[in-house]
C-alpha positions as CSV (number, residue, x, y, z in Angstrom):
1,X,-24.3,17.8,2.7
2,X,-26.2,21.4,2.5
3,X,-28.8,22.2,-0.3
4,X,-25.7,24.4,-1.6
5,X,-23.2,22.1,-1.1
6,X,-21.8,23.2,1.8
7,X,-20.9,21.5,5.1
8,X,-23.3,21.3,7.9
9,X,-21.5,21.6,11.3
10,X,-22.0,18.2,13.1
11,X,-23.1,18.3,16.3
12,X,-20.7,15.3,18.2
13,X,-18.0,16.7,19.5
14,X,-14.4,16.2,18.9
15,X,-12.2,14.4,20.7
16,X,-10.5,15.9,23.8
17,X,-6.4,15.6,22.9
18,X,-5.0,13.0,24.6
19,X,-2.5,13.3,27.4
20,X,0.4,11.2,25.2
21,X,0.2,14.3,22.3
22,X,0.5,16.8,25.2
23,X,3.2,14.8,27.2
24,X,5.3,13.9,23.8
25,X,5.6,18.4,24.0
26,X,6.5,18.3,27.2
27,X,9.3,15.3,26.7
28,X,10.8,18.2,24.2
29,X,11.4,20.8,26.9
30,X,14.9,20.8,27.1
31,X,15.5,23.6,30.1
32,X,16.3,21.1,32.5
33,X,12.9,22.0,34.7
34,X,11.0,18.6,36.1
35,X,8.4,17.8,34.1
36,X,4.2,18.4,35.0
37,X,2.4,15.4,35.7
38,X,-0.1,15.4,32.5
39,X,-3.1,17.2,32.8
40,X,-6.6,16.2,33.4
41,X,-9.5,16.8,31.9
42,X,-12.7,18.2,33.6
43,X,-16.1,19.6,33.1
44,X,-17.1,23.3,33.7
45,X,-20.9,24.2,35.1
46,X,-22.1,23.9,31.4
47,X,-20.6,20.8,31.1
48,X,-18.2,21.7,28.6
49,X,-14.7,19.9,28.6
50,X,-11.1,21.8,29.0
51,X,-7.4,20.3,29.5
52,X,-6.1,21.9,32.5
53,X,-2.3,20.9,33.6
54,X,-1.5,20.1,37.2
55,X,1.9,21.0,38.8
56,X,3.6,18.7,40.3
57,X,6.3,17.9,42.8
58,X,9.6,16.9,41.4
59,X,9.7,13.3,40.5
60,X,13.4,12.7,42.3
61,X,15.1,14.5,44.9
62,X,16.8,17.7,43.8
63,X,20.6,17.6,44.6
64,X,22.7,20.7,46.2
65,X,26.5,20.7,46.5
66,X,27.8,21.6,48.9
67,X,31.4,22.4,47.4
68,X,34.0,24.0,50.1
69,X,37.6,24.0,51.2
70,X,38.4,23.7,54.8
71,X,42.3,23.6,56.4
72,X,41.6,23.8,59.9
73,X,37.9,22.5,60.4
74,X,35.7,25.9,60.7
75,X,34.6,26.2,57.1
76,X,34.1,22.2,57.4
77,X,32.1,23.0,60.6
78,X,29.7,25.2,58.9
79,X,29.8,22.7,55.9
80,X,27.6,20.3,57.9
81,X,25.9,22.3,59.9
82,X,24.3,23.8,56.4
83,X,23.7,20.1,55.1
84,X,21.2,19.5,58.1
85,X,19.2,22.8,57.4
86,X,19.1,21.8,53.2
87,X,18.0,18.2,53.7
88,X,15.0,19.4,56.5
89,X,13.5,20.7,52.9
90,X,11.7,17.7,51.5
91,X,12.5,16.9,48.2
92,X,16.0,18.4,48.3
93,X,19.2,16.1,48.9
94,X,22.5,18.0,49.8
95,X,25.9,16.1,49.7
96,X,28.9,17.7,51.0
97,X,32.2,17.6,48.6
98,X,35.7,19.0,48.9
99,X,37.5,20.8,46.8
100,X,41.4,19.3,46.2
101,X,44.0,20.2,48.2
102,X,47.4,22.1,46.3
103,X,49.3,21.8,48.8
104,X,52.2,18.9,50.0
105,X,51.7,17.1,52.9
106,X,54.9,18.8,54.4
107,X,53.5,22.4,54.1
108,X,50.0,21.5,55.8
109,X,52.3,19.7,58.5
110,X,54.4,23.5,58.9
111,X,51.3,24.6,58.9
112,X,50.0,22.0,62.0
113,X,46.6,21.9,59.7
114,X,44.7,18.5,61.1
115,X,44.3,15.6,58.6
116,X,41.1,15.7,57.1
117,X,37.9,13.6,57.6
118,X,37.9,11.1,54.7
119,X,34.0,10.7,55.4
120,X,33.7,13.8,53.4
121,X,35.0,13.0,49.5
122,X,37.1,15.0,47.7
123,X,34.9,16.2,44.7
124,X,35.8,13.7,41.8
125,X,35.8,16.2,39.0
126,X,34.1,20.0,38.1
127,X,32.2,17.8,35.8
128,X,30.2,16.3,38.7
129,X,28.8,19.8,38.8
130,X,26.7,19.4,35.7
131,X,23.9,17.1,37.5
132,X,23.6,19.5,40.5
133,X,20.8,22.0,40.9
134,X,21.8,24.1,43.1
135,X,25.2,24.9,45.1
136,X,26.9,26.2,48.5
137,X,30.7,27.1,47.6
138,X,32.2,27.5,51.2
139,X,36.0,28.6,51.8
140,X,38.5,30.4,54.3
141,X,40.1,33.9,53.4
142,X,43.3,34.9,52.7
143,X,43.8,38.4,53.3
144,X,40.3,39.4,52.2
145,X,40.4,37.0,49.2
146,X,39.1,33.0,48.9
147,X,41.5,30.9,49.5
148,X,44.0,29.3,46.2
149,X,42.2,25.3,46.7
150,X,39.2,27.1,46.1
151,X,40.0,29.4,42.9
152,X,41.8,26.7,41.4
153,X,38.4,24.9,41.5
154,X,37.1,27.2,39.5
155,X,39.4,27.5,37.6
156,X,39.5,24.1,36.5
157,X,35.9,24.5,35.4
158,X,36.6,25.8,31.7
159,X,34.8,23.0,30.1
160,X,31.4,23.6,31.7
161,X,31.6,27.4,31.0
162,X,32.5,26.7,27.3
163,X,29.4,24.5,27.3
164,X,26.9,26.7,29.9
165,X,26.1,23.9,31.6
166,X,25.8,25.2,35.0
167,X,23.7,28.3,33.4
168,X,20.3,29.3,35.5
169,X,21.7,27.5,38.5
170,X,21.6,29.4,42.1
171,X,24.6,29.7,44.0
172,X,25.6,31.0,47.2
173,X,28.9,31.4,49.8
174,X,30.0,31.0,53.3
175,X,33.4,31.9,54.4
176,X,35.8,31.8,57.3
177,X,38.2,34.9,58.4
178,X,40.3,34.6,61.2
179,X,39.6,38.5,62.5
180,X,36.1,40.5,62.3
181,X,38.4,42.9,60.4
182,X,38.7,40.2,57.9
183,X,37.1,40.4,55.2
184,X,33.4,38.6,55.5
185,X,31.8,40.4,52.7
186,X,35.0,40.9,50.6
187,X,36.2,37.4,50.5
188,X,32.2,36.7,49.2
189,X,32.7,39.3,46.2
190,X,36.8,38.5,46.0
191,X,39.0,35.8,45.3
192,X,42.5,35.6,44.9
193,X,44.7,33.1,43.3
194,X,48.2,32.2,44.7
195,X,50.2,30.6,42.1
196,X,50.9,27.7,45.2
197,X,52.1,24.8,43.9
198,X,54.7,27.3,41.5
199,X,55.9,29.3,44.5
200,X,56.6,25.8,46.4
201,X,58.9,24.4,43.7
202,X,60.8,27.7,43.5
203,X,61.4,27.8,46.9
204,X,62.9,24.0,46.9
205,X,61.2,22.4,49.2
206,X,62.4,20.0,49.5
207,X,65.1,22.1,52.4
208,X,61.9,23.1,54.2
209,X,63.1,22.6,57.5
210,X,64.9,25.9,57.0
211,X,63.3,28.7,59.7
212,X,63.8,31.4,56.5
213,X,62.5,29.4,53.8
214,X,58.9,28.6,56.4
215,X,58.6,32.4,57.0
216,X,58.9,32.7,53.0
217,X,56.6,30.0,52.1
218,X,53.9,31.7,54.8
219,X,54.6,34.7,53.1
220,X,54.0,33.4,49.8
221,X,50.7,31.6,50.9
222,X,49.1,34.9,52.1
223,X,50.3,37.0,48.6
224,X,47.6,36.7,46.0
225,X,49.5,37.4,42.9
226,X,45.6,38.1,41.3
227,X,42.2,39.2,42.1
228,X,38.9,38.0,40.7
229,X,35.5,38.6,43.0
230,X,34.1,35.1,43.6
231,X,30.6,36.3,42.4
232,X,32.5,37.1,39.2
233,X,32.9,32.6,39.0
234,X,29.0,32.5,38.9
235,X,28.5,35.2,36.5
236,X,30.6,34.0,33.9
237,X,28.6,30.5,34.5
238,X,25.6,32.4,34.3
239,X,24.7,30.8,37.5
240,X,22.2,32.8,40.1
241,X,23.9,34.4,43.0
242,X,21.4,33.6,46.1
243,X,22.8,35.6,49.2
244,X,20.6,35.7,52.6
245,X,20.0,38.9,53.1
246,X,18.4,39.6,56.5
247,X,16.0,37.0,56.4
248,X,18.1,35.3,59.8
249,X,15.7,37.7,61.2
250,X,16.5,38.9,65.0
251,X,20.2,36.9,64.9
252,X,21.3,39.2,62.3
253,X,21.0,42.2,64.6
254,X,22.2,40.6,67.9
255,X,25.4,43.0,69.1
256,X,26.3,40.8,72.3
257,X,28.4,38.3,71.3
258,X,30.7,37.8,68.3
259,X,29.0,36.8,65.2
260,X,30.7,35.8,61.8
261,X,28.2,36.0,59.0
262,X,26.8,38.6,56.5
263,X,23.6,39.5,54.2
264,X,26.5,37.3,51.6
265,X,26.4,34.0,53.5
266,X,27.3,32.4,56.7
267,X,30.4,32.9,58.2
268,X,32.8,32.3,60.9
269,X,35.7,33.9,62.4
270,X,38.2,31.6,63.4
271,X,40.5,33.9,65.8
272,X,44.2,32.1,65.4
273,X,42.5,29.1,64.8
274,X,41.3,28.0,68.3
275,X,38.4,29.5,68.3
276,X,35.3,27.7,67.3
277,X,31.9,28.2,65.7
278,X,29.5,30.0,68.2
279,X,26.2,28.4,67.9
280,X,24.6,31.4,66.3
281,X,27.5,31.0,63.3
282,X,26.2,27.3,63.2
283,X,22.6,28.4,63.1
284,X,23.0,31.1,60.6
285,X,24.7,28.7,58.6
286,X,21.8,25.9,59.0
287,X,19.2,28.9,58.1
288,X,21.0,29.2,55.0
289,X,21.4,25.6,53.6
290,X,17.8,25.4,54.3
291,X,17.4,28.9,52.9
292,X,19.0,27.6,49.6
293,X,17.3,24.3,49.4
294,X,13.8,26.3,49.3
295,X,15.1,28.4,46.3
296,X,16.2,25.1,44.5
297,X,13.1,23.5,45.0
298,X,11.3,26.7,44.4
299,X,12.7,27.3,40.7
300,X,12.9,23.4,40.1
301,X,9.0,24.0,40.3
302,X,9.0,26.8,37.7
């Protein structure tokens, strides 16, 4: 105590804060973003002491979907082809999902679409979304527009918009189209929905050996009785749309061969089905999965 009573600064120093009072702040953050390892404390040239936080990489590997809907193989072709260029990216695991199929077995038999490859799982529900952190959503066109399997998906993903769960999330597309006429970019920025499994049980099909009632139910396939772009999906998630741009480099530019693919996503073009992938369509799709698995790890990081 002072002559007047007053308090005479002390010379020791306090205490540095520990790392558990500025880890127990961190433990709060609730924006889904990895946690820092706790910082460290150092001393300057006057040998004064300061807290400084380190970054640090993500304590477990971040997980991209890759979500698509494939009926004869060349959206599934690009599928994996993007899974080998996401999980060169350390840190990042990709797993490959399918979306449900609307359709009987007897139509995809009309349709002479191959069985599909049960190493790749359906996708159990759009709940298994919520644990993702980032996403590929990969599907063929139907006259300009994604195809029903795939807009039913989203459809069926009401809960998690009510909630915002997949809010902040990147996203991207890749597409298929069976002419260069159609519809590359459009399919990426429309989507239709084909009221399938409705127009099946009106037309009865159980007659659908019937040469009239096939053209009708090809007919009805291809008519989308409603239009929604497929960016529109990630907007009203409030997910990130991550296209490519031109960062390909040189293969986006190459005018001697034919090339699916956009500044949207990768893409094929299927002819009548025969055709397949080109290897540029397969690299341009590996270049993005790795593309997006940088972003993911990039904004996991903050």
């Amino acid at each position: 105590m002072g002559k007047g009573g007053g308090c005479v600064p002390s010379k020791q120093k306090h205490p540095i804060p520990t790392t558990a009072a500025v880890s127990s702040t961190a433990a709060e953050d609730e924006d889904g973003l990895p946690e820092s390892t706790p910082p460290v404390t150092i001393k300057d040239a006057a040998g004064d002491e300061a807290v400084v936080p380190i970054l640090s990489e993500p304590s477990r590997n971040l997980k991209l979907l890759i979500v698509f809907y494939s009926m004869y193989g060349h959206v599934e072709g690009l599928a994996r082809r993007m899974k080998l260029g996401a999980d060169s990216v350390d840190g990042v695991e990709a797993v490959l999902y399918r979306v449900p199929e609307t359709l009987p077995d007897e139509v995809l038999d009309k349709m002479r679409a191959p069985p599909k490859d049960d190493s790749i799982p359906v996708i159990g529900s759009p709940g298994d979304l919520a644990g993702a952190d980032g996403f590929l959503f990969g599907f063929p066109t139907r006259y300009g527009c994604m195809a029903a399997q795939m807009k039913a998906f989203f459809d069926s993903t009401g809960q998690l918009w009510r909630e915002q769960k997949l809010a902040g999330k990147p996203a991207g597309f890749f597409v298929s189209t069976g002419t260069q006429g159609g519809g590359q970019e459009t399919t990426a920025r429309i989507g239709s929905v084909s009221e399938k499994l409705s127009l099946l049980k009106l037309m009865n099909l159980k007659k659908i050996g019937e040469v009239a009632k096939e053209e009708k139910v090809e007919n009805a396939w291809n008519t989308g009785i409603g239009k929604w772009t497929a960016i529109t999906q990630l907007a009203h998630h409030g997910m990130l749309f991550v296209p490519i741009g031109y960062t390909f480099g040189a293969g986006m530019f190459k005018m001697d061969s034919i090339r699916g693919g956009s500044p949207y996503g990768a893409g094929v073009f299927a002819g009548d089905g025969t055709r397949e992938p080109s290897e540029t369509e397969l690299a341009l799709a590996e270049h993005q999965g790795k593309y997006m698995a940088a972003i993911v790890k990039r904004l996991a990081r903050g």
